[in-house]
Structure formats: structure tokens, C-alpha cells
C-alpha positions as a Markdown table, in Angstrom:
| # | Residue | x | y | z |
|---|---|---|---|---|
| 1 | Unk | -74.9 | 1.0 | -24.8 |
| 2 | Unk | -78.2 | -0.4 | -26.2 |
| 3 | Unk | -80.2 | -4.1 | -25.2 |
| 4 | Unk | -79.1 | -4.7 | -29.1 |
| 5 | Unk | -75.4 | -4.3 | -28.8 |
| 6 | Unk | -75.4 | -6.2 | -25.6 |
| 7 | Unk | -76.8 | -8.7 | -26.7 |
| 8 | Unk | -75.4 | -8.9 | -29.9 |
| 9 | Unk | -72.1 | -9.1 | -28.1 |
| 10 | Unk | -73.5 | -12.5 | -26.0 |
| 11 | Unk | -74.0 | -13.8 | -29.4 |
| 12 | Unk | -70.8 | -13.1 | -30.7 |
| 13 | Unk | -69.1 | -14.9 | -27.9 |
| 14 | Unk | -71.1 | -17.7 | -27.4 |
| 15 | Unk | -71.1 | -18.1 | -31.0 |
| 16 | Unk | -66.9 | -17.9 | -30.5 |
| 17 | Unk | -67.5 | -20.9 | -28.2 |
| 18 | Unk | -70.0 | -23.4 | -30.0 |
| 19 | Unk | -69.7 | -22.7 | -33.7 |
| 20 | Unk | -73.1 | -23.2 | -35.1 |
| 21 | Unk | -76.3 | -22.4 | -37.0 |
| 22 | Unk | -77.3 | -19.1 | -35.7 |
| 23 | Unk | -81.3 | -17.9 | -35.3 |
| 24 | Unk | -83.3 | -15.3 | -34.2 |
| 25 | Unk | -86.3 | -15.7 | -35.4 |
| 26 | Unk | -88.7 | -18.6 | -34.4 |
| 27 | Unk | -86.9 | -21.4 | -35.6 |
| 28 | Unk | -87.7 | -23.1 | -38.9 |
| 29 | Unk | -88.9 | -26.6 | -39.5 |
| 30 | Unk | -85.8 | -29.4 | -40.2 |
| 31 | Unk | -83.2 | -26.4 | -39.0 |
| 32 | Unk | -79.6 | -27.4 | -39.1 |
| 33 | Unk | -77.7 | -29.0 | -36.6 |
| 34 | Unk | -75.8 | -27.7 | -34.6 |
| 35 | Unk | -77.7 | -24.8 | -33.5 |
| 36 | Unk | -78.0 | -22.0 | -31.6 |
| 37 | Unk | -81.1 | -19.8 | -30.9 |
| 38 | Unk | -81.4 | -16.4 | -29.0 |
| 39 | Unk | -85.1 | -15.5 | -28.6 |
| 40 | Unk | -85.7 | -11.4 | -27.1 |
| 41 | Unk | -84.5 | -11.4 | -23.4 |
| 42 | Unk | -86.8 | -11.2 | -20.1 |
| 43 | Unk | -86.5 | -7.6 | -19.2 |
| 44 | Unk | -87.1 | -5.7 | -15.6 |
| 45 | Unk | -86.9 | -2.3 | -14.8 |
| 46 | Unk | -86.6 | -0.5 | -11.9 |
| 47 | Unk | -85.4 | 3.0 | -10.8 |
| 48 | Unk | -81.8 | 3.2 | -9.7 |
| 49 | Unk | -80.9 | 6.6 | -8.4 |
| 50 | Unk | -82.6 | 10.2 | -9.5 |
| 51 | Unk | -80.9 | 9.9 | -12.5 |
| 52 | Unk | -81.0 | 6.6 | -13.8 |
| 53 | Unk | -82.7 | 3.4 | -14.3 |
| 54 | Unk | -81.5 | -0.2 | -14.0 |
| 55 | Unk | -82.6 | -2.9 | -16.5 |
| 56 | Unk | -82.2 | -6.2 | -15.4 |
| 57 | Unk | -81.8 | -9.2 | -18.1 |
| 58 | Unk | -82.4 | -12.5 | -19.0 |
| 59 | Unk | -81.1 | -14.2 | -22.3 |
| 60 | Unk | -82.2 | -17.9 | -22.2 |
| 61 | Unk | -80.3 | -19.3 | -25.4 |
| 62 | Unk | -81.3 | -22.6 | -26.6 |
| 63 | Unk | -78.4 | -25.0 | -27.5 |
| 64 | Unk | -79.4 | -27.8 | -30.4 |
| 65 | Unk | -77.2 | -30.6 | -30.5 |
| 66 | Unk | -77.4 | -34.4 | -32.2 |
| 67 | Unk | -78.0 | -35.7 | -28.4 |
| 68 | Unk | -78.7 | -34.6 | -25.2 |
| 69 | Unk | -75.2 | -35.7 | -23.7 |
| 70 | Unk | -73.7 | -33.5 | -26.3 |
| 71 | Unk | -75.9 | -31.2 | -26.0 |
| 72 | Unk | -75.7 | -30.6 | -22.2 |
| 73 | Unk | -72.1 | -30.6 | -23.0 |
| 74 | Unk | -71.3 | -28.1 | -25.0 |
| 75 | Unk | -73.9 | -25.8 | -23.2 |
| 76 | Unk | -71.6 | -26.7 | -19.9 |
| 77 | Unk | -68.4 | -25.9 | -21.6 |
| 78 | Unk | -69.9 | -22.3 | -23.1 |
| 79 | Unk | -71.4 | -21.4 | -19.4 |
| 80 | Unk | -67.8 | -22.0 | -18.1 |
| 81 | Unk | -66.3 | -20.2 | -20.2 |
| 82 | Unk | -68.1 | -17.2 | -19.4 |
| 83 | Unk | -67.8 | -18.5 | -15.4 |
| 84 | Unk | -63.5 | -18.8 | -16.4 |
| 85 | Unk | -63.6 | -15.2 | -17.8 |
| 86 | Unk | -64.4 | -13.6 | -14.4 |
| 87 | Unk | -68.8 | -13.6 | -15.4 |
| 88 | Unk | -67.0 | -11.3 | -18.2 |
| 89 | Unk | -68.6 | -10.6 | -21.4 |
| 90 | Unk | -66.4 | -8.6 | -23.9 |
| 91 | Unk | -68.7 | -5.5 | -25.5 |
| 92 | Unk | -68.7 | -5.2 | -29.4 |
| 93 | Unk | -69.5 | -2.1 | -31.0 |
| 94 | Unk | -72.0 | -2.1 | -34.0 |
| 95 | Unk | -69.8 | -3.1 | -36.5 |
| 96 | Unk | -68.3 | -5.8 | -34.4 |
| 97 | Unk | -64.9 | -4.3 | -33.4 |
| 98 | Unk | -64.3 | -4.5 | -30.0 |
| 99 | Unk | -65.5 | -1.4 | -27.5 |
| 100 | Unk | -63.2 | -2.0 | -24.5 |
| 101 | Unk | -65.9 | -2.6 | -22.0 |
| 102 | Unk | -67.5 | -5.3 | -20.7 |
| 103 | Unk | -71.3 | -7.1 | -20.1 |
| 104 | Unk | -70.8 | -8.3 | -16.4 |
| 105 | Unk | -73.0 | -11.2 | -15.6 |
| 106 | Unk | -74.9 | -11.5 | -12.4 |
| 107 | Unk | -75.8 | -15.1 | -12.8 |
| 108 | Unk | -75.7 | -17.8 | -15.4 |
| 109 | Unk | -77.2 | -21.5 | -15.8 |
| 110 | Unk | -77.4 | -24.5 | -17.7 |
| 111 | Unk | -80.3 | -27.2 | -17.7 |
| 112 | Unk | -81.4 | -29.9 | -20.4 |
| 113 | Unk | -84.5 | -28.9 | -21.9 |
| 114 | Unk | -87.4 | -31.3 | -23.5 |
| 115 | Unk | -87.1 | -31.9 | -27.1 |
| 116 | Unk | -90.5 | -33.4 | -27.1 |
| 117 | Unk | -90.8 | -36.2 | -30.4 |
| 118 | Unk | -87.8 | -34.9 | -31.8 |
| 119 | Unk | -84.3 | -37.0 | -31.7 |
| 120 | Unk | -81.7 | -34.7 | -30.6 |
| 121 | Unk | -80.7 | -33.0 | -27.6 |
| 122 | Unk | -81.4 | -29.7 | -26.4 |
| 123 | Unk | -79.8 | -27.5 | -23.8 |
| 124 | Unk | -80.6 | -23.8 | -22.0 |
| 125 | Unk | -78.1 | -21.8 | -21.1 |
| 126 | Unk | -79.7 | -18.7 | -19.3 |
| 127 | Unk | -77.3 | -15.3 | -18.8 |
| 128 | Unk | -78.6 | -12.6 | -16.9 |
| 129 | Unk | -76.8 | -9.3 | -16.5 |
| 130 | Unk | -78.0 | -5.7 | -15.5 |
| 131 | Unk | -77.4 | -2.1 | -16.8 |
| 132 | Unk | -77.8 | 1.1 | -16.1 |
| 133 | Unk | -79.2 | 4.0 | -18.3 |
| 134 | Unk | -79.8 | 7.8 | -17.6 |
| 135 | Unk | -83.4 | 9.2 | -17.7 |
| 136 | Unk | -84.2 | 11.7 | -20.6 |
| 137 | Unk | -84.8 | 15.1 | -18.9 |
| 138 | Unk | -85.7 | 18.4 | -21.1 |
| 139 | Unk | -83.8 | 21.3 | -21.8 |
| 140 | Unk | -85.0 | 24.5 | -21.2 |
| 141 | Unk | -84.2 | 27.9 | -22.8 |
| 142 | Unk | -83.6 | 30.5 | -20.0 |
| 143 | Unk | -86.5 | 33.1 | -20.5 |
| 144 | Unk | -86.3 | 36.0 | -18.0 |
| 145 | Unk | -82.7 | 37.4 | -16.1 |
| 146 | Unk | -82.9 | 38.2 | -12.6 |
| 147 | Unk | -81.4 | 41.0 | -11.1 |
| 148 | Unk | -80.4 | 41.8 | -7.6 |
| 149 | Unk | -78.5 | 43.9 | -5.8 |
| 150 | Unk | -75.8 | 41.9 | -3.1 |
| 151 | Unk | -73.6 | 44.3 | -1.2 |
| 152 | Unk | -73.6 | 47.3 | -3.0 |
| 153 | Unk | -73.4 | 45.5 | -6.3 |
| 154 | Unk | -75.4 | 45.0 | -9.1 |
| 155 | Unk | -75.0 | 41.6 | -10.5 |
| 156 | Unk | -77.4 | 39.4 | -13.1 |
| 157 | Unk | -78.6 | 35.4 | -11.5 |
């Protein structure tokens, strides 16, 4: 499963939690309230066996709200939801529907976060899970047979 659908599968559930104005992109001037935003995750990579690789995340969502109580709030109550499902996120396929797997989360906080001159409250809530991926290797057409002979037998390697 790709970064994308992972991550489009944290939005759809947050989103599930704390209905609100949805962005991706840098957010515009005089947004609407409530909203959400979900900038590209931190990502680190390391090698995990001969095989594979292991991506670790880090999605900080922002959380806009009218004030900071409710703000913190609502942030609180999507974080333990997540905490309440066992740190279980479900996966979506693509177009949405359900895949029957799961995003398991490693580790997930909440802070209030300075909204600077602006009157309203904003919270972070940061989830960070791992996966695991397989390494491309090549394929190679088989260019020469081998032949031996193994106890009176002629057989092809």
C-alpha cells in the first residue's frame, strides 16, 4: 500500500471524527472554520531486512477551531479515538471502500499550537506510524543451460 493511500485513509478517519473544512495545500487567506489541514508527512527510511525497507511517518495535522479550548478539544477527542481503537487506523482503498487492513500507529500527540495575531485556536495532532515495502530487484532471462553428469546420469541445472 502507498504513502497516499495511507494517508488518505488518516484523513478519512479523522475527518469521520471532526467534521470540517478539509486542506492540503498551503492554506488560503480567511479559510473556513472549522478546519483541518494535512501538510506531506516527515518521512525516514531505513533498511529492514534483505528484502525490504521500513518507512517511518509523521503526519502533524493542524486542527483550526473558533478558540483554543475548543480547539485543544476536539484535537483531544480525535487523538483518543484513534488511542480507543487499539492505535488502529482502518485502511481505504483508492476509491474509498474499505481494504480490511489496518495503519497501526506507533505514537500519537496533541499540543496547542500559536496562532500568532489571529483569533482562534489552533491545535497539532501528530500520528506517526511505520511500513514496510519490498526492494525492486531485476529479472533475469536465463541465458546458458548447464549440464552435468551426477551418478551416471545426465541431467540439465
Amino acid at each position: 500500500m502507498s504513502m497516499e493511500m495511507e494517508i488518505g485513509s488518516l484523513m478519512a478517519y479523522v475527518y469521520s471524527k471532526y467534521e470540517a473544512e478539509v486542506y492540503t495545500e498551503r492554506m488560503p487567506q480567511g479559510f473556513t472554520l472549522p478546519a483541518l489541514y494535512f501538510p506531506p508527512p516527515i518521512v525516514l527510511s531505513t533498511p529492514f531486512t534483505s528484502h525490504s525497507f521500513q518507512n517511518d511517518y509523521s503526519l502533524v495535522i493542524k486542527l483550526f477551531h473558533e478558540d483554543e479550548q475548543g480547539a485543544f478539544s476536539e484535537a483531544e477527542r480525535v487523538a483518543n479515538a484513534i488511542r480507543k481503537s487499539r492505535y488502529c487506523v482502518p485502511r481505504r482503498n483508492e476509491d474509498g471502500t474499505p481494504a480490511n487492513r489496518l495503519i497501526i500507529v506507533s505514537e500519537i500527540d496533541t499540543r496547542m499550537v500559536d496562532s500568532g495575531s489571529i483569533v482562534m485556536g489552533v491545535a497539532q495532532i501528530t500520528v506517526n506510524w511505520k511500513s514496510r515495502y519490498v526492494y525492486d530487484f531485476p529479472t533475469y532471462e536465463k541465458i546458458m543451460h548447464v549440464y552435468g553428469r551426477f551418478l551416471g546420469k545426465e541431467q540439465e541445472i
